[in-house]
Structure formats: structure tokens, C-alpha cells
C-alpha positions as CSV (number, residue, x, y, z in Angstrom):
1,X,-13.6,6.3,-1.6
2,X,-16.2,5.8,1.1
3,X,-18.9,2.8,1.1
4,X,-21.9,3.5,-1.4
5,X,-19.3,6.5,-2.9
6,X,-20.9,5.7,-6.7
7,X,-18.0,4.1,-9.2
8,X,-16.4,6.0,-12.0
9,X,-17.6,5.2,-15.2
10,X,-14.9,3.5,-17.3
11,X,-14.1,5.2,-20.4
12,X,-13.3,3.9,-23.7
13,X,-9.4,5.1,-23.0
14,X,-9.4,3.1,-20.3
15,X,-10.8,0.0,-21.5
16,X,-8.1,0.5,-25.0
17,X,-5.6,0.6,-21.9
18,X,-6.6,-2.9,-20.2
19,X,-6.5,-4.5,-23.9
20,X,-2.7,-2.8,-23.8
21,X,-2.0,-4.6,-20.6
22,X,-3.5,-7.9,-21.6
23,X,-1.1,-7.4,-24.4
24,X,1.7,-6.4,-22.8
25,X,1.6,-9.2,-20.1
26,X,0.8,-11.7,-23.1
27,X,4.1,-10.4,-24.2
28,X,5.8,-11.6,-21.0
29,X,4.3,-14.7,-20.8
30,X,5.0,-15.8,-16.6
31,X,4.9,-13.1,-14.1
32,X,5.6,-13.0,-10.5
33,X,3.0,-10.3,-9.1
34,X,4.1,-8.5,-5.6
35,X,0.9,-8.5,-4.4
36,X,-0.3,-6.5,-1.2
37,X,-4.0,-6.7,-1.8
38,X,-4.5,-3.0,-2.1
39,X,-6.6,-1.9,-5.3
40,X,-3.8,-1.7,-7.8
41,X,-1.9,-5.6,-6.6
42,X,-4.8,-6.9,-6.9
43,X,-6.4,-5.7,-10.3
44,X,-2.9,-6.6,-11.8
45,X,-3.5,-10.0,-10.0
46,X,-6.7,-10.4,-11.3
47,X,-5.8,-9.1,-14.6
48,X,-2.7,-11.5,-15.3
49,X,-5.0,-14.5,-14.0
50,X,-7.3,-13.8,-16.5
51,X,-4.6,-13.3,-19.1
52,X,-2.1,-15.8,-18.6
53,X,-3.3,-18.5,-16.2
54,X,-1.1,-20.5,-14.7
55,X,1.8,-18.0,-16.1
56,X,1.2,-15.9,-13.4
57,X,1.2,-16.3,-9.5
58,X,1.6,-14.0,-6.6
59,X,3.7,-13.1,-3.8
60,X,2.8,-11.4,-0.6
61,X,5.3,-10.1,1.9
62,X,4.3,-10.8,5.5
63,X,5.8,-8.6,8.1
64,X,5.3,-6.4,11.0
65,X,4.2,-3.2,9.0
66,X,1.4,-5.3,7.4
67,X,-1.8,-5.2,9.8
68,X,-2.7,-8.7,9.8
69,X,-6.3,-8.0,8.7
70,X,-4.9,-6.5,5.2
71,X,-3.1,-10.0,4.4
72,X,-6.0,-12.0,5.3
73,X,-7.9,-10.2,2.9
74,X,-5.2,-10.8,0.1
75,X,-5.1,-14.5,0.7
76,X,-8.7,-14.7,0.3
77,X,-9.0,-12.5,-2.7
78,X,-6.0,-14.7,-4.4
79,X,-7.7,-17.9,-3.4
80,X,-11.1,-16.5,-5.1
81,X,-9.3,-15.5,-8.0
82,X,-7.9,-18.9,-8.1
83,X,-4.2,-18.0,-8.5
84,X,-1.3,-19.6,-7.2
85,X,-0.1,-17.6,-4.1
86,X,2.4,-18.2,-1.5
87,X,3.0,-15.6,1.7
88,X,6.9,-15.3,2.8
89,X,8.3,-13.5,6.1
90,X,10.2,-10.7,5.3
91,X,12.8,-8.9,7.4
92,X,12.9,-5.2,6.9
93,X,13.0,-4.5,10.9
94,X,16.6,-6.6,10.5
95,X,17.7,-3.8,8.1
96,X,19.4,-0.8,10.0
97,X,18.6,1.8,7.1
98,X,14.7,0.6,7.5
99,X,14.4,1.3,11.1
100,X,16.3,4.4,11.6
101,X,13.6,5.7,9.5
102,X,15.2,8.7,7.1
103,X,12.8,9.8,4.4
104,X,14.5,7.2,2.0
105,X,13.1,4.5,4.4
106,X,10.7,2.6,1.7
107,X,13.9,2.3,-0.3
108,X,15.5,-0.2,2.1
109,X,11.4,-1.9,2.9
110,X,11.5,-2.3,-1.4
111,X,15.2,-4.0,-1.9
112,X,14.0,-6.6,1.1
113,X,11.3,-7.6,-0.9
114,X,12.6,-7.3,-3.6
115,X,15.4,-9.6,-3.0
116,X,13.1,-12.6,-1.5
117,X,10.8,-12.3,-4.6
118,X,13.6,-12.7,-6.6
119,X,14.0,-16.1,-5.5
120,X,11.2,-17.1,-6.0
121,X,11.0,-15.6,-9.8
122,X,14.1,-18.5,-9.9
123,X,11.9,-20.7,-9.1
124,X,9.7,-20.0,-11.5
125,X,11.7,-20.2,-14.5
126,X,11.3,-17.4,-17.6
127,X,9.2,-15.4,-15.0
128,X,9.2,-11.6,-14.1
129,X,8.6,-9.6,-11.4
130,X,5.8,-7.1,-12.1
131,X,3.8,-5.1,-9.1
132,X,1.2,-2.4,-9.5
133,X,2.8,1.0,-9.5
134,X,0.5,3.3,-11.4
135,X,0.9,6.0,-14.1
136,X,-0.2,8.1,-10.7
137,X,2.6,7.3,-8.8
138,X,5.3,8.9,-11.4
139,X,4.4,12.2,-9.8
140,X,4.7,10.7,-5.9
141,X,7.8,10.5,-3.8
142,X,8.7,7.2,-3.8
143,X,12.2,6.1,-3.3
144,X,11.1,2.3,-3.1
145,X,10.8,3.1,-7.0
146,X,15.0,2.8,-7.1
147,X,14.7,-0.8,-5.4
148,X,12.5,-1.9,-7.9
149,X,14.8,-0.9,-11.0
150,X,17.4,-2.4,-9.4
151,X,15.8,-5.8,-9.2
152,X,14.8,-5.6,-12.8
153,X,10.9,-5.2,-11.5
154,X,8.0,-3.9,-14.3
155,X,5.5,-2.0,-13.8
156,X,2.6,-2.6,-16.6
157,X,-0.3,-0.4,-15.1
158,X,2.7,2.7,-15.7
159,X,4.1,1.4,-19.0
160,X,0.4,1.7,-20.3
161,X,-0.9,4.7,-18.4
162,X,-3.7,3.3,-16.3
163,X,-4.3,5.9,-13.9
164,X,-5.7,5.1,-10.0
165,X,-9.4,6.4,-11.1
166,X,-9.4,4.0,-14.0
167,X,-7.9,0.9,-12.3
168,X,-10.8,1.6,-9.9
169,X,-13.7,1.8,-12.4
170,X,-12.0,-1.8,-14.1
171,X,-11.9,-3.0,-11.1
172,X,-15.4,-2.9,-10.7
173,X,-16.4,-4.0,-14.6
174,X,-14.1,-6.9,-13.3
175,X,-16.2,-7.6,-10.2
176,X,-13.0,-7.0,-7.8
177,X,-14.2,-6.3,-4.6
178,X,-11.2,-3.7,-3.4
179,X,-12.8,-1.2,-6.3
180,X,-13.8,0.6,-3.8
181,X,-11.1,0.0,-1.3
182,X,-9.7,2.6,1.1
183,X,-6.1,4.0,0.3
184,X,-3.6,2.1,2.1
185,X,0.2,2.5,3.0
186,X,2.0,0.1,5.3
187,X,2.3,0.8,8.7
188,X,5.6,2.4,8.9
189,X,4.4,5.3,7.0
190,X,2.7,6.4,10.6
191,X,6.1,7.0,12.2
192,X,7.3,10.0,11.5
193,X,11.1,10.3,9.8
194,X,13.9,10.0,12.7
195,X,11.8,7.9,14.9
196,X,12.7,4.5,14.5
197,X,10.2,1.7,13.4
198,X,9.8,-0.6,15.8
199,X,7.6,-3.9,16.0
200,X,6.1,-2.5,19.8
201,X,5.1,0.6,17.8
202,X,3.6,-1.4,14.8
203,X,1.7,-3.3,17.2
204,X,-0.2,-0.1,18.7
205,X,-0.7,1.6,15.6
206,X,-2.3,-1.7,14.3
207,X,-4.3,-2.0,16.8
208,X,-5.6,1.5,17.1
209,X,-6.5,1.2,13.4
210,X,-8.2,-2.3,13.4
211,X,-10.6,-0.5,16.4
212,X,-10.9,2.4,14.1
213,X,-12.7,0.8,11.3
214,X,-14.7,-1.3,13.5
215,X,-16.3,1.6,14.6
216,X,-17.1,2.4,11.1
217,X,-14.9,5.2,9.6
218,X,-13.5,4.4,6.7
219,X,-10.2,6.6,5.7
220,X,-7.6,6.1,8.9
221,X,-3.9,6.9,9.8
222,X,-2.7,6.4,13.4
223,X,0.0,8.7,13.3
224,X,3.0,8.9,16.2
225,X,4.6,12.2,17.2
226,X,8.3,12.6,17.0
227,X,10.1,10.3,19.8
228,X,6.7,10.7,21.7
229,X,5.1,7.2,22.3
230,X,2.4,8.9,24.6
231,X,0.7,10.5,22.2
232,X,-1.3,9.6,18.9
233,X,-2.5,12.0,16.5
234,X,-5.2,10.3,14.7
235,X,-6.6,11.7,10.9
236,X,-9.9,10.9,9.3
237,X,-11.6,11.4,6.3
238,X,-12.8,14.8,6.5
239,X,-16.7,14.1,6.1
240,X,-16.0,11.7,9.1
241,X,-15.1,14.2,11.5
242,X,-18.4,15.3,12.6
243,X,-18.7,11.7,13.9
244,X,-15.6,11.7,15.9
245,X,-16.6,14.6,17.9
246,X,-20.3,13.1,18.9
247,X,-19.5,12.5,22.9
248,X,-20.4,8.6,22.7
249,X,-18.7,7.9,19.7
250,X,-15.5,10.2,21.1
251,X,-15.0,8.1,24.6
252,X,-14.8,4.7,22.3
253,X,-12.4,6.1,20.3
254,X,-10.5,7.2,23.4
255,X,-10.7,4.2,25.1
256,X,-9.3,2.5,22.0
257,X,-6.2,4.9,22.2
258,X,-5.9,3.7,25.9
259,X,-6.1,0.1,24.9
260,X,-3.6,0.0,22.3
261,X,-0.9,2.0,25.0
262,X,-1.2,5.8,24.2
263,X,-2.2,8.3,26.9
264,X,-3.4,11.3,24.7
265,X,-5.4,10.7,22.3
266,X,-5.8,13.1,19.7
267,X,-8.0,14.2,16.5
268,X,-6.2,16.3,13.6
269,X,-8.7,18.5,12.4
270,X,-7.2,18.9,8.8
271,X,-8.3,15.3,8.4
272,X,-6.6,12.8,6.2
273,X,-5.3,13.3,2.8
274,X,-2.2,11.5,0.9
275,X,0.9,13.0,0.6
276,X,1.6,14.4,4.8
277,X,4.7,12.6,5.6
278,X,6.5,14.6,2.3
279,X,5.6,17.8,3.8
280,X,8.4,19.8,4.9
281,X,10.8,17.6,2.8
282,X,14.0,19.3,1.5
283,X,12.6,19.7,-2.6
284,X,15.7,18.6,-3.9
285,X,15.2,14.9,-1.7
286,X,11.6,14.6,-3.1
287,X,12.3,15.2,-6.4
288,X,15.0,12.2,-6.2
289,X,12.9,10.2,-4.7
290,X,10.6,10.4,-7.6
291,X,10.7,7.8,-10.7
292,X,13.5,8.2,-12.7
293,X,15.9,9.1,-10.5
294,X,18.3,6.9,-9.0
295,X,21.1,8.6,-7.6
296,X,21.8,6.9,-3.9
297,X,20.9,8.1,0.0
């Protein structure tokens, strides 16, 4: 959603839903949330707060593939909300299956953060892991999904069918700020499969980005070309276009590209929309990489 984009109204389904995950985390009694600070994290963060106090806390994974921007504004969301937060390295760029970058790549991201929540959950005896996978996401590739069911990790917003619309419509009845938030997906997700992640290519697509939204536009990928660190093909939301191509507006955004190390900078004219780096994917590789299915790379 863009800025002044007017909120969904929340529907009486969706509020029975909220009362089901109020109950449902009543039912757990401590949870650990994995907490990113995008708009799901963080109306589960808010939501177990509210629900079981100082039964739940947070945990937010610092690394590379976060832009450094994004986990400042979790901290300061979780210090508003008033929940007990801590922020841990993690070290998925130490993890060979995570940088070679094959289409199961969020699998190996998942089981490192997994794993180092998990230690913490000991340290917070009777406590589960819970993050904010949506009823949404059942129909997404998402191979991280495996990770998580191997770590024992719940996903209340699915087990009670809160959908992305709704979670952004309570979001707002809740006064969360990221209501409204842009769709986010860590960094990695701009390197396309086979060319490895690397922190020097983090770096420049973070940077790229960060000079993106300061010159105002909204929905953002910085996306690299196959083994081609020259180049930069950058998508936007496509009622931001027109902006791109004014001839002021079009030389900062090049001279951005120069700054953060690419030599060609260019605009893909289908704009942004979710779902690109799954194109082209062999059917039978998405389909395991959906919920449910756990059969290994």
C-alpha cells in the first residue's frame, strides 16, 4: 500500500479471528515472537503484548540481508510496545547452501534462525516459538516453511486464518504504525538464484534502496542480473513509474545507482509485483516448496 492509500475496513470475521488468536496465544501462555518488523511480526508482537504481557518477548535476527534502516524501525516499534526485545547476529552468509543461492535458499536463511531462537526459547522456560506466517502465505513458495516445522515453530495468524488484508486493517484498529507498511523481503531475495549472496552485494542493493525511498517512492526492489554486478534492474510500483522517467528525478536516481557501484542503471517497465523470483521455476520445485511439504533439497 502507498501513503494516504485508505485502510481496509475490518470486518466482523476478522475481528472473531483476533479474539481466536488472543485465545489461542492465551493457550500458550510464553511465546518467543521472530520478529522482523514487517506488518505481520509486528501485529503478532503487538498482539501477544497485549495478550500475555510479560509471557511474550521478541527476537530479531541481525544480519547482512537486513537493511539496517528496517531493524531500527523494529527496535523502536518493540520499545513503544513496551516488550521485551533483544537483537542477535546471525550467520546465514557462514552457511554454504545460503550463499550458493538455489531456489531453496530461504530454507538454509530459516534453520539459522531458527536454531539461535531456539536458544533463547531455553532461556525462557515453557516458551514457544511463534512468527507471523499468514493464512496468505500457504499458497506462496516458501521453503523456509520446512525450517520452521523442524524447529517446532507456530504460526497463529495461519492456524486462525488471518489473511494479509485483515492483519492490515487490525493493525490499524490497533494504532500499529506498519498498517500501512510496504511489502518487504530480505535482501537476498534481489539476487537472482545461482548467483551467490554476498555481503559486497548486500551492501549495494542496500544502499540503492535506502536512496530509493528517500526520494519518495514507496514499493522498491533493487534487483541484480545473473553474475552481472554492473548492472541493476530496478522495479517500482507501477503508479510510480511516471515519476521515474521525469529527467530531474531520472539523473538522481542514476547517480544513486553510480554511488552504490553499478554502471547501468536500469528501470523494469513491468514494475514491481510479489512473486518474480518464482517465475520460471520448475512446478514440481514450487509446489514443494509450499506448506506442507517437507521432502528435502
Amino acid at each position: 500500500m502507498r501513503p494516504g492509500t485508505p485502510r481496509i475496513e475490518t470486518s466482523e470475521a476478522a475481528r472473531e479471528k483476533l479474539a481466536a488468536l488472543r485465545a489461542r496465544l492465551s493457550e500458550m501462555g510464553r511465546v518467543l515472537v521472530a520478529y522482523s518488523g514487517g506488518v505481520d511480526s509486528a501485529f503478532l508482537l503487538k498482539v501477544a503484548h497485549d495478550t500475555l504481557g510479560s509471557g511474550a518477548r521478541a527476537f530479531t535476527a541481525r544480519s547482512p540481508s537486513l537493511p539496517e534502516s528496517e531493524l531500527e524501525a523494529a527496535v523502536a516499534l518493540a520499545r513503544e510496545i513496551g516488550i521485551s526485545h533483544v537483537v542477535v547476529d546471525t550467520h546465514e552468509l557462514d552457511r554454504p547452501g545460503y550463499v550458493e543461492n538455489s531456489p531453496t535458499r530461504c530454507y538454509h536463511c530459516k534453520a539459522e534462525l531458527f536454531s539461535v531462537s531456539a536458544a533463547h526459547a531455553e532461556a525462557f522456560p515453557g516458551s514457544v516459538i511463534v512468527d507471523g506466517f499468514n493464512h496468505d502465505d500457504l499458497s506462496d513458495f516458501r521453503p523456509g516453511h520446512r525450517a520452521a516445522a523442524e524447529h517446532g515453530v507456530i504460526h497463529p495468524l495461519s492456524e486462525v486464518g488471518l489473511t494479509k488484508a485483515e492483519i492490515r486493517s487490525l493493525s490499524f484498529d490497533l494504532g500499529l504504525s506498519t498498517w500501512n507498511k510496504a511489502q518487504l523481503a530480505c535482501l537476498s531475495s534481489r539476487i537472482p538464484h545461482g548467483t551467490k549472496v554476498t555481503k559486497e552485494r548486500l551492501g549495494r542493493i542496500e544502499r540503492l534502496e535506502d536512496a530509493l525511498h528517500s526520494l519518495g517512492f514507496f514499493d522498491v526492489r533493487a534487483r541484480l542480473l545473473p553474475e552481472q554486478d554492473e548492472f541493476v534492474r530496478i522495479e517500482l510500483g507501477p503508479t510510480e513509474l511516471v515519476r521515474a522517467v521525469q529527467p530531474e528525478l531520472r539523473s538522481q536516481i542514476v547517480a544513486a545507482g553510480h554511488e552504490a557501484g553499478f554502471r547501468y542503471v536500469t528501470l523494469d517497465l513491468e514494475g514491481f509485483r510479489t512473486g518474480r523470483m518464482t517465475e520460471g521455476l520448475d512446478p514440481d520445485l514450487v509446489q514443494l516448496g509450499r506448506p506442507g511439504h517437507t521432502k528435502t533439497d
